[in-house]
Steps between C-alpha positions, in 0.01 A plus 500: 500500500454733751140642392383158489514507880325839520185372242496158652429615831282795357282242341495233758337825762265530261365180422485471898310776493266373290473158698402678824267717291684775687257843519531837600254829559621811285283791514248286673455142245672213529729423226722215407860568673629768191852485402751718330846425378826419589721802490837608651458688822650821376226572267218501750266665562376470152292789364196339537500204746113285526405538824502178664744326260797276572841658334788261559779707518893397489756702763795282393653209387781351649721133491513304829614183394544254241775366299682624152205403276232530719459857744239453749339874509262709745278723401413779792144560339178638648132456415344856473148644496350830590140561678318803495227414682096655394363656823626815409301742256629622199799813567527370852845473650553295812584196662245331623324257226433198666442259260852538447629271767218176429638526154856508595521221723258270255805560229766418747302169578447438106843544478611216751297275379621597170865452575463120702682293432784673456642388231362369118675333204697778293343492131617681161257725391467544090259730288348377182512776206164448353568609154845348475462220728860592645577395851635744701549581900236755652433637861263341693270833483471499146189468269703264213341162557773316697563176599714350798675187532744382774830618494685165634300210641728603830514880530284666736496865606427619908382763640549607955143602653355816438571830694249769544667848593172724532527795281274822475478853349403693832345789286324329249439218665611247259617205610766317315518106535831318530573102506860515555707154387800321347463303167754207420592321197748418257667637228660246285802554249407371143716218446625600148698751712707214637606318191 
């Protein structure tokens, strides 16, 4: 399925993450690298974003390859954070917060470390209904206990190297963090389709 690729790769950042012990400074403490969700790009920015947080967010998805049963997809997707920086007082408006750009480039390198290899094993991810006991698929953001197991001995996903367009709100001085790069994996056809 298609949002297998998406959560596999969501949760394979994050466990890297948590390997490197990947840190950041918001408003002046380090914190373990936050994340948000996955979301599609057209609903960002969200009405409250955590500063400092890594949105993955999905542009589009589109078929490069493959054969009848199996489509061989790329996601144009795009980690996302925002940074306010604190060495501005409270009411201030400006552009000149200079912790901004230490904690900027400290997520970018989080982020490539994050994303080597370049590719990881594409897994189903399931939720466990705890009163029930029902089995059912769940995003890789969600709270239900979930667990993941590998797709197909064989099927990877695989991602290009990141891109980091520098973005930033000249008035407010916001800057707005972009890891720009192509997702790849495929989408099988259920074989009960075919008989």
């Amino acid at each position: 399925m298609l949002i297998d690729i998406l959560d596999s790769y969501f949760l394979f950042t994050q466990s890297q993450m948590a390997a490197i012990n990947a840190q950041v400074y918001i408003n002046g403490a380090a914190v373990a690298q936050p994340f948000g969700s996955i979301l599609q790009a057209r609903d960002w920015p969200l009405t409250e974003a955590n500063e400092g947080a890594l949105y993955l967010l999905i542009l589009s998805a589109n078929p490069v390859g493959g054969s009848v049963n199996q489509t061989i997809y790329e996601f144009i997707c795009q980690w996302t954070w925002l940074l306010i920086g604190t060495n501005l007082t409270y009411g201030q408006v400006g552009a000149n917060r200079g912790d901004r750009y230490r904690t900027n480039l400290q997520i970018m390198s989080n982020l490539r470390q994050a994303h080597y290899p370049g590719f990881c094993q594409k897994k189903t991810i399931t939720g466990v209904n705890q009163n029930t006991q029902a089995i059912t698929q769940v995003p890789a953001t969600s709270t239900v206990p979930y667990v993941s197991s590998p797709y197909n001995t064989v099927e990877s996903i695989w991602w290009t190297r990141l891109r980091f367009p520098f973005k930033q709100d000249q008035q407010s001085g916001v800057v707005y963090g972009v890891g720009a790069f192509s997702l790849y994996g495929i989408d099988d056809a259920y074989a009960s389709l075919a008989a």
